[in-house]
LODREN-59787 format. One record per residue (C-alpha): residue in three letters; z, x, y. Coordinates in pm, whole numbers, plus 50000, padded with zeros to 5 digits. Each point is the difference from the previous one (the first is absolute). Layout:
> resn,up,east,north
> ALA,Z,X,Y .
...
***
This chain:
> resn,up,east,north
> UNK,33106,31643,85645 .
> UNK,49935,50385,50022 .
> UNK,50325,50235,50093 .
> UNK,49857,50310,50064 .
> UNK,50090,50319,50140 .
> UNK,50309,49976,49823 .
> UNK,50236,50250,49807 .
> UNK,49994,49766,49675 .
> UNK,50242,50077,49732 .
> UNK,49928,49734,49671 .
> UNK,50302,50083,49809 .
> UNK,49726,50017,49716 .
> UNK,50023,50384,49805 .
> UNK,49690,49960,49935 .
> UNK,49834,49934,50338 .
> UNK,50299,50150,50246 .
> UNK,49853,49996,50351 .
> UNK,49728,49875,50190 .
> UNK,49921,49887,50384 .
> UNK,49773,49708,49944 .
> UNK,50144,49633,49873 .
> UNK,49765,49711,49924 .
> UNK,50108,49673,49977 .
> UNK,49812,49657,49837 .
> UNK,50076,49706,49951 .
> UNK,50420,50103,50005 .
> UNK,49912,50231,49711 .
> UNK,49980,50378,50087 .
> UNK,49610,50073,49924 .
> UNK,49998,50410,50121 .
> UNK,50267,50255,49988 .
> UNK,49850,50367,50073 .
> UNK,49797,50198,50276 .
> UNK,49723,49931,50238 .
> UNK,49861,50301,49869 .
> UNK,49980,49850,49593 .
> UNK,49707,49813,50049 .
> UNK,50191,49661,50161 .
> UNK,49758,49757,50103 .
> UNK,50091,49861,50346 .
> UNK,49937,49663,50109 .
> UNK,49812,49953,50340 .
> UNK,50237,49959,50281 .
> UNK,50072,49673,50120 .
> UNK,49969,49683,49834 .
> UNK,50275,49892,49765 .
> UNK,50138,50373,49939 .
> UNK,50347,50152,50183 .
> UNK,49976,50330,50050 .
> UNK,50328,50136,50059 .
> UNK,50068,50339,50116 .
> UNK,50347,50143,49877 .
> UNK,50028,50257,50251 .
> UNK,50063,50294,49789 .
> UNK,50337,49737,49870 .
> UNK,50036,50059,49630 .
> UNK,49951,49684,49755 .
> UNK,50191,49922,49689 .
> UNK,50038,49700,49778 .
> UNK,50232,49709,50167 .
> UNK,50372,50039,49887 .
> UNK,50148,49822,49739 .
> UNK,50356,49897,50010 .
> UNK,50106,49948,49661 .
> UNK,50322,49813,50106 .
> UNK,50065,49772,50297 .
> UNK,50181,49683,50124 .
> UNK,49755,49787,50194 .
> UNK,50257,49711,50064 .
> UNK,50211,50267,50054 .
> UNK,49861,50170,50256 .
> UNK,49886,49668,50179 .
> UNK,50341,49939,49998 .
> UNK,50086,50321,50177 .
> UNK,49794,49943,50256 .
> UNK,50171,49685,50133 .
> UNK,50374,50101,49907 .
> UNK,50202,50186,50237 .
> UNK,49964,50367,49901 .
> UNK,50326,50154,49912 .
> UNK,49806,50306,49829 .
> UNK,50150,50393,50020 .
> UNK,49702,50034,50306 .
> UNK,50176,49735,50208 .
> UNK,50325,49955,49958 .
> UNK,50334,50230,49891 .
> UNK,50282,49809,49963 .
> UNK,50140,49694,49928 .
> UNK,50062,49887,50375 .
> UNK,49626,50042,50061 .
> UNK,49933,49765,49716 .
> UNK,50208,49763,50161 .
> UNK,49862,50072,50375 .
> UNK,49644,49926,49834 .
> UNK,50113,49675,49792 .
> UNK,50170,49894,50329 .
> UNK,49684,50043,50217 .
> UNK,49834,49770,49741 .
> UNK,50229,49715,49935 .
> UNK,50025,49948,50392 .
> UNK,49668,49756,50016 .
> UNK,50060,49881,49651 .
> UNK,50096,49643,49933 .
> UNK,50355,49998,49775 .
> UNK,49945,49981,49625 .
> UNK,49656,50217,50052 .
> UNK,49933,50279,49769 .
> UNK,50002,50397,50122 .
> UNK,49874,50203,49764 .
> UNK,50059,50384,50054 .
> UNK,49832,50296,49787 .
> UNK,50071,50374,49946 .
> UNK,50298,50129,50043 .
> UNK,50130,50262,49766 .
> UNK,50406,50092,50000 .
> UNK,49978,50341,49950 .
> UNK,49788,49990,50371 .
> UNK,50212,49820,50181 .
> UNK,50314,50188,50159 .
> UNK,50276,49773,49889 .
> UNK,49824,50147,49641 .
> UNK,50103,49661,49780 .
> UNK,49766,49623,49995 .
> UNK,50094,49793,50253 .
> UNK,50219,49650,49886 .
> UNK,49969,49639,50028 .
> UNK,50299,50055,50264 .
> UNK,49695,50261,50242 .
> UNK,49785,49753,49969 .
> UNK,50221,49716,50092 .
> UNK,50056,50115,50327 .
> UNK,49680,50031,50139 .
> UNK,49854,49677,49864 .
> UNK,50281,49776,49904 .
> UNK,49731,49627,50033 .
> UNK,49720,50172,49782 .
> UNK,49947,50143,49666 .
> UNK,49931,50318,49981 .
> UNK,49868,50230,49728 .
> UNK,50014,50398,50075 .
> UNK,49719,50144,49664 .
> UNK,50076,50377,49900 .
> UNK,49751,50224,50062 .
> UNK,49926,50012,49638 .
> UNK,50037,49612,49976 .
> UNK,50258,50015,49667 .
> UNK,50249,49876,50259 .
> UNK,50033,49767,50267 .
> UNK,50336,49925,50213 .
> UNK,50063,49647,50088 .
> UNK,50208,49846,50301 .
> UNK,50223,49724,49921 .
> UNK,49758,49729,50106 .
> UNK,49731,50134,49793 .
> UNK,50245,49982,49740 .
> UNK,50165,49678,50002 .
> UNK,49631,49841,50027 .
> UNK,49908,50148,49644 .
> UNK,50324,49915,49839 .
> UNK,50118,50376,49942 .
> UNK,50366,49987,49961 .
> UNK,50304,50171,49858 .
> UNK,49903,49722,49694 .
> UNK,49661,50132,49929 .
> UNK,49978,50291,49709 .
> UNK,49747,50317,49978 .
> UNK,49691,49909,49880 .
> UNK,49857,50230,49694 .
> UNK,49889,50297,50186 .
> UNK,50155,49888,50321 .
> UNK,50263,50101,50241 .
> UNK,50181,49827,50281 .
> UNK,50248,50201,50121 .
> UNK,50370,49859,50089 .
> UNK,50252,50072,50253 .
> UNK,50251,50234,49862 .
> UNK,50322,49783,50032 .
> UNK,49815,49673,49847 .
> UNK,49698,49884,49812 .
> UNK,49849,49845,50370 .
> UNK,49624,50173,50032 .
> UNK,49992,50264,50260 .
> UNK,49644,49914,50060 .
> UNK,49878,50316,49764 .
> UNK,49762,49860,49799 .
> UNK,49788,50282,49734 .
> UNK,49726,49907,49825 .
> UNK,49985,49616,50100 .
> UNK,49663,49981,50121 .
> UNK,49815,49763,49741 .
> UNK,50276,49785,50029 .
> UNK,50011,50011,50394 .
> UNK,49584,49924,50025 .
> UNK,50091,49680,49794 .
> UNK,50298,49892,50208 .
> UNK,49902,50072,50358 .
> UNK,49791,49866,50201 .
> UNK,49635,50077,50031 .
> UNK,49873,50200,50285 .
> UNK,49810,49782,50248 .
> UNK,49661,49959,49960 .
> UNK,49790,50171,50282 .
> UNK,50292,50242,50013 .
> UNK,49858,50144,49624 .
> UNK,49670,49987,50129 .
> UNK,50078,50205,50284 .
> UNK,50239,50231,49766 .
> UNK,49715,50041,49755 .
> UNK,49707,50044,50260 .
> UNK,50189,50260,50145 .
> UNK,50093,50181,49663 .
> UNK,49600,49989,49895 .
> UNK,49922,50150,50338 .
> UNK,50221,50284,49957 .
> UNK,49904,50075,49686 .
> UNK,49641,50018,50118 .
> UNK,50156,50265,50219 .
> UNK,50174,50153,49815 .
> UNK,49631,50043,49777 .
> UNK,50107,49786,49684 .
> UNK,49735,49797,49885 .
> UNK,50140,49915,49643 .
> UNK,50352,49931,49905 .
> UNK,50194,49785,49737 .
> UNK,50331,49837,50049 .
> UNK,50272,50106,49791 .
> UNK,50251,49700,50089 .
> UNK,50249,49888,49750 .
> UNK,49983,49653,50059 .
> UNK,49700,49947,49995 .
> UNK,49887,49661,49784 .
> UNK,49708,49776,49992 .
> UNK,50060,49795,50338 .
> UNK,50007,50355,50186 .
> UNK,49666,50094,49798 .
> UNK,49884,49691,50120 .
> UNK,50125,50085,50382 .
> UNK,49905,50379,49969 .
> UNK,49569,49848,49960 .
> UNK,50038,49844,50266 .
> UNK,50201,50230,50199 .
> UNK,49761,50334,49904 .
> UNK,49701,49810,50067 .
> UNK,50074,49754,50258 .
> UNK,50195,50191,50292 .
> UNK,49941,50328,50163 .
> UNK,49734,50259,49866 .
> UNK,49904,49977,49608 .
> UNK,50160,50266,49833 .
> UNK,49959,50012,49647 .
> UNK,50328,49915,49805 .
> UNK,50166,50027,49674 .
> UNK,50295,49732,49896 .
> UNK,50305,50108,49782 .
> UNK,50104,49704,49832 .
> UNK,50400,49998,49896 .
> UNK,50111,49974,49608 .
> UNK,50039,49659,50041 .
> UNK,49706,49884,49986 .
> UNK,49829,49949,49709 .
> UNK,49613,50215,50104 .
> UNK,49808,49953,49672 .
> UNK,50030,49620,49990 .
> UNK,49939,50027,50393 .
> UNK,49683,50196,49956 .
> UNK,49865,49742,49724 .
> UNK,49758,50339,49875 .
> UNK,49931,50066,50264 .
> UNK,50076,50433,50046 .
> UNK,50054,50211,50273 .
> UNK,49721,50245,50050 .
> UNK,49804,49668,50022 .
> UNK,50179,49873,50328 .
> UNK,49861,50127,50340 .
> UNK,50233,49992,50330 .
> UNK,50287,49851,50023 .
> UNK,50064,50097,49662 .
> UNK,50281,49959,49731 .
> UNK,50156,50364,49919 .
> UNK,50299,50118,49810 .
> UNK,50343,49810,49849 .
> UNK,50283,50087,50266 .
> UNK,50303,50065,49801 .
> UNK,50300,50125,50187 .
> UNK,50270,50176,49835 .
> UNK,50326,50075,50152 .
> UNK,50362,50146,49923 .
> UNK,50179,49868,50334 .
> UNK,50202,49769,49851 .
> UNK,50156,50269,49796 .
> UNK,49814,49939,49659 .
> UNK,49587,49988,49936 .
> UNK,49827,49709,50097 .
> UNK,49795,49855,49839 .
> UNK,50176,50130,49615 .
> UNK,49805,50228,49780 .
> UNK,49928,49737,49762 .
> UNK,49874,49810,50233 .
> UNK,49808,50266,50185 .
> UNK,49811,50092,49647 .
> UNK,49918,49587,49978 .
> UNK,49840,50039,50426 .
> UNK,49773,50292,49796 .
> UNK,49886,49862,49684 .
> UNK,49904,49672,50202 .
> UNK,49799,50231,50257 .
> UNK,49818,50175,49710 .
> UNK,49938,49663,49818 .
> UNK,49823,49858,50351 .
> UNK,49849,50307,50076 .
> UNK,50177,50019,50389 .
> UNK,50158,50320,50079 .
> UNK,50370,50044,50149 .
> UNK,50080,50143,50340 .
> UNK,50349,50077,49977 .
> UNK,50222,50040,50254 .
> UNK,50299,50283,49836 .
> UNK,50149,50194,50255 .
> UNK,50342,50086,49815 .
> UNK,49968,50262,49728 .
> UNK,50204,49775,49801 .
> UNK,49717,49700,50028 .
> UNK,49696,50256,50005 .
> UNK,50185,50153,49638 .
> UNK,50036,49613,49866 .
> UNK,49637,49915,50079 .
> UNK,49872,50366,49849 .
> UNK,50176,49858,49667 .
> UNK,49869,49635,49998 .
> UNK,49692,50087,50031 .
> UNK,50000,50211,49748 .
> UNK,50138,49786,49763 .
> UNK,49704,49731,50153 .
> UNK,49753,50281,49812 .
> UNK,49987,50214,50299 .
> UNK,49754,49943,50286 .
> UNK,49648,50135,49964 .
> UNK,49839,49667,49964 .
> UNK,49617,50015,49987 .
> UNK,49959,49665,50103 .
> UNK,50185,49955,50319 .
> UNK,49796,50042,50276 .
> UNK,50205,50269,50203 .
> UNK,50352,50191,49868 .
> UNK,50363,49903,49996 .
> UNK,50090,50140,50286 .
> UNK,50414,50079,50159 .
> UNK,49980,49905,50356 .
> UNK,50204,50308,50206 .
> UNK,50155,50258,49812 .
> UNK,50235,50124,50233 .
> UNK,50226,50215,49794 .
> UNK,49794,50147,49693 .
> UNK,50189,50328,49807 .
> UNK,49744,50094,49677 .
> UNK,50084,49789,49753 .
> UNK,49862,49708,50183 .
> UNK,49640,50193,50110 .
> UNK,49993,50018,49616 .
> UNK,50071,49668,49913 .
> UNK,49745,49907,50233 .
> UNK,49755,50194,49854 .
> UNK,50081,49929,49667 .
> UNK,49936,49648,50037 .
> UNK,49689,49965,50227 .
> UNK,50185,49906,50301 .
> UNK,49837,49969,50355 .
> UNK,50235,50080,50299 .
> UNK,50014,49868,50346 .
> UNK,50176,50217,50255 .
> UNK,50075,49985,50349 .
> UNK,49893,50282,50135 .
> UNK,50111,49821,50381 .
> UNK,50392,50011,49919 .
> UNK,49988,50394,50012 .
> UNK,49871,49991,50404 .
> UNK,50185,49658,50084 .
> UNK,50336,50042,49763 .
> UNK,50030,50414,49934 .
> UNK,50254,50043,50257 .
> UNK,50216,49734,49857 .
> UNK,49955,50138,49639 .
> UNK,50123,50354,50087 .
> UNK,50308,49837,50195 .
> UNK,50095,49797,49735 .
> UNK,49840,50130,49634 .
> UNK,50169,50240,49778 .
> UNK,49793,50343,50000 .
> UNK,49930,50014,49631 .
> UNK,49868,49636,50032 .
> UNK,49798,50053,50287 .
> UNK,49817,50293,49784 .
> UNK,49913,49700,49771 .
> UNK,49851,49779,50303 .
> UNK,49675,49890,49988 .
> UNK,49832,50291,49834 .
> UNK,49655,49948,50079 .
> UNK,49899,50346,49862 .
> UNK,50199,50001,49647 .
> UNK,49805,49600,49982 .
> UNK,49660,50172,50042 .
> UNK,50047,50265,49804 .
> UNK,50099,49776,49730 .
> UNK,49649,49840,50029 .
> UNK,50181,49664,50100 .
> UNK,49779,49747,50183 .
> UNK,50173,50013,50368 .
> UNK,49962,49730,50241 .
> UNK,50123,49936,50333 .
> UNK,50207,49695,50170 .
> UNK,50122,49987,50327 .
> UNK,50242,49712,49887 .
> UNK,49920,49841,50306 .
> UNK,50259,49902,50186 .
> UNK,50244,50166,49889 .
> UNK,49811,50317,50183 .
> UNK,49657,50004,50203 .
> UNK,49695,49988,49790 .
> UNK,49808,50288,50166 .
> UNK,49872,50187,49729 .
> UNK,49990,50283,50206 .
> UNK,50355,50064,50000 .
> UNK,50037,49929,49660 .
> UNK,49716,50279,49955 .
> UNK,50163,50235,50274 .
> UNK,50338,49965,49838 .
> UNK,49848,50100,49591 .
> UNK,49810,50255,50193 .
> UNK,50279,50173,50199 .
> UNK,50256,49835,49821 .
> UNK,50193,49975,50380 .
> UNK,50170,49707,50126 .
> UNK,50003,49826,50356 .
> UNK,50275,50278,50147 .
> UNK,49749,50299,49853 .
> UNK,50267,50095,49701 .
> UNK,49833,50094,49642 .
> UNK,50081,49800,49678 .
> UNK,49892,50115,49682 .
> UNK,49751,50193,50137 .
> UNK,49931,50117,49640 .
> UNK,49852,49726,49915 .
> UNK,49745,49957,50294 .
> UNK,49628,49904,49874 .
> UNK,49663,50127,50168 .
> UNK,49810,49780,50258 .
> UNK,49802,49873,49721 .
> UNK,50259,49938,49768 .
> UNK,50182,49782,50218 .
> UNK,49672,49867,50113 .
> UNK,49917,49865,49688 .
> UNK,50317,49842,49953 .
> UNK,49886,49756,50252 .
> UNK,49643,49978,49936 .
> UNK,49936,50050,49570 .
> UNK,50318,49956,49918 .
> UNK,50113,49749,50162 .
> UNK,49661,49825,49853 .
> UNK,50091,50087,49629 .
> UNK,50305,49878,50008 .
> UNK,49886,49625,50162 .
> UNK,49732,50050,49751 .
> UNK,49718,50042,50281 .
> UNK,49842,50362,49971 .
> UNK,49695,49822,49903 .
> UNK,49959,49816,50349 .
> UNK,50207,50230,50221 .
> UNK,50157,50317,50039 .
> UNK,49715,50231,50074 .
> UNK,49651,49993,50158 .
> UNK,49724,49978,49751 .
> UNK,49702,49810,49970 .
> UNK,50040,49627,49896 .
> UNK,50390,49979,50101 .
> UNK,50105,49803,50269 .
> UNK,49983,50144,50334 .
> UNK,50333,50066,50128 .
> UNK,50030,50253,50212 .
> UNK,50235,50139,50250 .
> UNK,49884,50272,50289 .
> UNK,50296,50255,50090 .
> UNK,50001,50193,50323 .
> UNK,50040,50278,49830 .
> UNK,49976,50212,49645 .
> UNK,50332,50007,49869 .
> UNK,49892,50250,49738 .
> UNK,49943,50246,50303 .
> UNK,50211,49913,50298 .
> UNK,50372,50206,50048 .
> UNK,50304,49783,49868 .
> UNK,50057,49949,50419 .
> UNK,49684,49836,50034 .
> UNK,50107,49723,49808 .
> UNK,50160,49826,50209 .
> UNK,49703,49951,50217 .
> UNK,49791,49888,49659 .
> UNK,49927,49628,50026 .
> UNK,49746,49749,49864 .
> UNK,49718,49986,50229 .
> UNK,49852,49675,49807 .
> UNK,50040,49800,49642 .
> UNK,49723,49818,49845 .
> UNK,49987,49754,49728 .
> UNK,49708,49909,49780 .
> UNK,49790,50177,50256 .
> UNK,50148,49785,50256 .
> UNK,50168,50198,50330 .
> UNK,50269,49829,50046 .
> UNK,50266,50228,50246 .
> UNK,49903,50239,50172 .
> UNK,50178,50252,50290 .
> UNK,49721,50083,50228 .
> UNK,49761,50012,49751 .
> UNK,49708,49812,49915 .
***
């Protein structure tokens, strides 16, 4: 394949911009201009020559941080997100709709809803839910999916009563006059996946067809999922799953802290696996329960046994109080520049980061995964509901690069949209669905905040040698944008889309383009 007549923009300093693209064999063979000597094929035959039409190639985007299951899911759960519903009674009218050619005793399950969006501004009950589905379980996930609400049915079927306790880390919130559930349930996920039943078959095929073909759209050719459950049977599922249904994106597995990698592996490494591949420890790290979870001591054991098997963390810390306790365990691990892993610790969002933890992060090495998306998609939210001097501390994607931090970006898919262009737009512009500013201080250029999703994003998932920028020998995946974002007005954005993806030289979406 030959793109040509293209704006071409590698990521690579050292070879910025082109218009020609060669392609062999999945591996990109020319990056440059007609005019340096490039050696066409004849026409015809076995070569695709593919004119670009002025549109303006980059690397295919990388999204450090997803939920495939997740996002399946979404895609055949009623949506209850901020775009489609704002209060509690259209929750119900939705559930409603739903249950009415349901069989009693069949599962709903409902995604997206956030309280602060919704106008009666507080989570909906087991008592809401009740009403509009009283014969089914139902289960209503928060938009960040830390919290589900549960009817009664749902709850009676997994045994959660005014006799069951917290969990360690855990929250299931009560009524106020008794110790009954009120349906509230934070940070009950794991446990939920184990107890519920699994989603139907050909309705996860469909889910996770659909969620592949939008990320094609969306441009993403590469992405690793960051789920905290994760164990060996979903490894197992996720092979099958990247490979076997919908288009073959090229994914990277987070396995959770309870499973044991190095024995997995058998010496096997990392670097040595191709696609689907085995990435980063998930560790998540919380202080809802009112105390940190997992303890210190027991956070600095989770590091020394990652530097003893060589597997880097991701770690989920958005609480300054859990991003401070994991700053100190690792230290007291021996810090975390380890030569030998095969990509960086890396803290997985970063919402809320004053100084002293851009230091700490340098200090020890640490890669960071952002999501750029939540500024477009949640902004407006933020400055309704975040205190001003903490919102001067949110997401400061300029104080992280001037740091010299490796930045990456994560949609966080589904908990927002994965279109890196928004996420892009919103470090960019630093503006949020409504048009309102936040932060704006800490904006980044077009190609800082392209590299977050491209370089980055690679570095981090320990892939800049395969991916991340268009040079010679690296695989060729490529995305063609309608237009240059490093030239077009902030307006014009809107109307910037992904005229086609390609994956190991392989077109494989396309919008009018071929």
């Amino acid at each position: 394949m030959v793109l040509y007549n293209a704006n071409v923009v590698t990521m690579d300093p050292t070879n910025p911009r082109a218009n020609v693209v060669a392609i062999e064999n999945g591996r990109i063979a020319f990056v440059g201009y007609a005019s340096d000597g490039f050696s066409f094929p004849l026409q015809g035959g076995r070569v695709s020559w593919v004119d670009c039409q002025g549109g303006t190639v980059i690397p295919g985007f990388h999204d450090a941080h997803i939920h495939l299951e997740g996002m399946a899911a979404a895609e055949i759960s009623v949506d209850c997100s901020p775009a489609n519903v704002g209060s509690i009674r259209e929750i119900q009218l939705l559930i409603a709709q739903k249950a009415k050619g349901l069989p009693p005793g069949h599962w709903i399950r409902c995604r997206g809803y956030h309280e602060t969006n919704l106008a009666d501004y507080r989570h909906p009950i087991r008592y809401d839910l009740d009403v509009c589905a009283p014969f089914n379980p139902v289960k209503l996930t928060h938009q960040s999916g830390h919290a589900s609400v549960l009817n009664s049915c749902a709850l009676e079927l997994l045994g959660i009563d005014e006799t069951m306790v917290d969990m360690p880390g855990t929250v299931i919130e009560r009524n106020t006059d008794s110790n009954i559930p009120n349906g509230v349930l934070l940070e009950m996920e794991e446990w939920l996946s184990q107890h519920m039943p699994s989603i139907d078959n050909e309705d996860r095929q469909k889910g996770i067809r659909s969620a592949k073909d939008k990320l094609l759209y969306w441009g993403i050719t590469s992405f690793q999922d960051a789920t905290a459950t994760n164990d060996l049977s979903q490894w197992d599922e996720f092979t099958t799953t990247v490979d076997g249904i919908g288009p073959p994106l090229k994914g990277t597995f987070m396995l959770s802290t309870g499973v044991d990698q190095a024995k997995f592996l058998s010496g096997k490494n990392h670097r040595g696996q191709y696609f689907p591949r085995l990435g980063h420890t998930k560790v998540m790290v919380t202080a809802t329960a009112g105390s940190i979870h997992p303890e210190l001591p027991d956070l600095v054991g989770v590091f020394q046994k990652s530097h003893q098997d060589g597997v880097p963390l991701a770690v989920h810390a958005v609480e300054l109080e859990a991003v401070a306790a994991v700053l100190e365990a690792l230290r007291q691990a021996g810090g975390g520049k380890q030569t030998d892993f095969f990509a960086p610790h890396r803290f997985e969002h970063c919402p809320e980061s004053p100084d002293w933890v851009i230091s700490g992060l340098k200090e020890l090495g640490i890669g960071v995964v952002v999501n750029p998306g939540f500024i477009y998609y949640n902004g407006d939210r933020y400055l309704q509901t975040i205190a001003e001097d903490v919102l001067q501390q949110l997401y400061p994607f300029r104080s992280m690069v001037n740091a010299q931090l490796t930045v990456a970006a994560g949609s966080d898919s589904p908990v927002v949209p994965a279109d890196p262009i928004k996420g892009i737009y919103g470090a960019v512009f630093r503006k949020t669905r409504s048009g309102s500013f936040l932060n704006l201080n800490e904006s980044l250029s077009v190609t800082e905040a392209m590299y977050m999703y491209t370089i980055g994003a690679a570095k981090v998932t320990g892939l800049e040698h395969v991916v991340g920028s268009l040079m010679v020998g690296k695989d060729a995946d490529l995305v063609v944008l309608s237009q240059d974002p490093w030239s077009i007005t902030e307006r014009a954005w809107e109307h910037l889309r992904v005229w086609a993806t390609i994956v190991d030289g392989n077109l494989l979406w396309s919008q009018g383009f071929d």
